[in-house]
Steps between C-alpha positions, in 0.01 A plus 500: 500500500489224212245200480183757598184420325208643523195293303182719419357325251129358561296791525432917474738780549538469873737200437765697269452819729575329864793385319654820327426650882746264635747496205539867488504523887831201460624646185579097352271220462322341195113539407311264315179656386262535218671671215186732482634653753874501442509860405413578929850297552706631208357914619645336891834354314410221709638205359214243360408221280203547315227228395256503246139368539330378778706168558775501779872563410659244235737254576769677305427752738540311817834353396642815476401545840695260620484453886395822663611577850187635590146421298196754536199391377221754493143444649435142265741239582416433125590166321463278780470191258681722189789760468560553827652215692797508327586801569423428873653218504855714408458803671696437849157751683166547420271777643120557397449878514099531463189740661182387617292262265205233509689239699361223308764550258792403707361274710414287186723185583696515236570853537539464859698198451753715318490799735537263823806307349653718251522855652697650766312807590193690409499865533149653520462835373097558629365344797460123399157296537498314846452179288829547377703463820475162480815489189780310615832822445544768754290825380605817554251818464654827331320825380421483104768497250464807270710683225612826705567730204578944591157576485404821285331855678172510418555767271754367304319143500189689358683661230687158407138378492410772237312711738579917435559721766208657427280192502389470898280212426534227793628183307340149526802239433366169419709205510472240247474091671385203265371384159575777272116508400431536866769810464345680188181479650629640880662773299170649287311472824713695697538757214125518488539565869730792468308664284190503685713601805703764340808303577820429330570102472796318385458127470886296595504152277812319362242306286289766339647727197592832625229727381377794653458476901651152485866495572802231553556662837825309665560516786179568604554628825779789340110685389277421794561839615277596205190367617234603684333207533567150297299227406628196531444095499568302817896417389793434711689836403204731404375433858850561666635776294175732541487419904870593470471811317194622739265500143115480541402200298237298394514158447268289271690136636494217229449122524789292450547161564792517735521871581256597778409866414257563687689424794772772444273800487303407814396860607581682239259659259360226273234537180326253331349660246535791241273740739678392807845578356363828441374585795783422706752661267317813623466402813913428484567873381346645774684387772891566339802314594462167730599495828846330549432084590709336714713236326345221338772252658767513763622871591805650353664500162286391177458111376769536196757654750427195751450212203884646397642491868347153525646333150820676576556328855418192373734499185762603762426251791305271316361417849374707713295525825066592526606760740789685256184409195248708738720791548582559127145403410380802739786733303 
């Protein structure tokens, strides 16, 4: 398949991720993403286009994209007066592949202005707010789009982790979201937690130097297996991976200005502060293993598998009928 783009620049790593789920699931495609995090795409061999800084991608960069076949732009139909149109403006389809967020962002009238006119479809990977029915493309609901690496044993993910055989410790795997002060300070607390616990703890961040507990841990859900309970913010694939893996978690949700946390972990364990965290990490390790949740969109196979069926019908047919889009959306 030539001309597929997938755009996940504009925010954290859920961008680059739902995009190296579908790319690995297709096997061809291009990423743009933050060249932070071009070492997840080159570890993939998924083919990418890195770019540096927080600006969107150059126009060097869109010129060598030429005039995709099929444009994916990730959660932030970013550039709606800057890099973007452009590239709209070439590609021959445009899809918006996003999750749930405050819907005053899209329904800003420039923004909407762009989704309404510019965009073919938009694929919703979390239920979207009602508000948000009101965009002009057809939507279509699929389960979350996650990187499906061969998850490890829990023995061999605990060794991998540094854990001896003799060490029967249950773990606490924290998992690193934000500012990278926000990080180093998440990371002594929950160390200061172990220890008062008797608990091993291993802190996962891409932005923190690997020291100690912390670790580069990619993919993430390969070591799940490993915990006994995580602690977690409120993100788009911390949430989904630990429901997925059955993990006991904690979340401690974070305000962002587009990305309703809070929302997400609706009935799951939540602390606010240091002495709440603690108290339901405890709580967390007595109850083992979470009961199996029913899907968190339509039954049967998982969002990356039906985002893939879905691109791939429409490179082929280019067209193709709401009924046929249903039917692949459900897997």
């Amino acid at each position: 398949m030539s001309g597929l783009v997938y755009y996940a620049l504009g925010g954290g790593h859920g961008h680059a991720l739902r995009g190296l789920a579908l790319l690995t699931r297709l096997g061809r495609g291009t990423l743009i993403l933050p060249e932070r995090l071009a070492p997840w795409a080159r570890a993939l061999a998924v083919d990418h286009r890195p770019v540096a800084g927080h600006g969107g991608a150059p126009a060097a960069l869109l010129d060598e994209l030429g005039a995709p076949e099929l444009l994916l732009v990730d959660v932030f139909p970013r550039g709606v007066v800057k890099e973007l149109p452009p590239l709209l403006g070439r590609a021959h389809a445009r899809w918006l592949v996003t999750r749930n967020l405050e819907p005053d962002f899209y329904l800003h009238p420039a923004v909407r202005d762009t989704i309404d006119r510019r965009y073919e479809r938009i694929v919703w990977t979390e239920d979207p707010p009602p508000a948000l029915a009101a965009l002009a493309p057809p939507a279509t609901r699929i389960e979350p789009v996650l990187l499906a690496p061969e998850a490890l044993e829990r023995a061999q993910a605990r060794r991998v982790l540094g854990l001896g055989e003799g060490d029967e410790r249950p773990l606490v795997l924290a998992i690193g979201s934000g500012a990278v002060e926000t990080q180093r300070r998440m990371a002594r607390l929950v160390e200061k937690l172990a220890a008062r616990l008797g608990l091993a703890w291993r802190f996962a961040s891409h932005e923190l130097e690997a020291d100690g507990g912390v670790l580069p841990l990619f993919p993430l859900a390969r070591y799940l297996a490993a915990a006994d309970v995580a602690i977690a913010a409120g993100g788009y694939h911390a949430v989904h991976e630990l429901r997925a893996a059955r993990v006991p978690a904690v979340f401690v949700p974070q305000r962002r200005r587009h990305d309703d946390q809070r929302h997400r972990v609706r009935g799951e364990r939540v602390a606010r502060d240091p002495e709440e965290l603690e108290r339901e990490v405890e709580s967390a390790l007595g109850e083992g293993p979470r009961p199996a949740r029913p899907p968190a969109g339509p039954a049967g196979a998982g969002g990356a598998r039906s985002l893939a069926a879905l691109v791939e019908r429409r490179v082929q047919q280019r067209v193709f009928a709401e009924e046929e889009v249903a039917a692949l959306a459900r897997g």
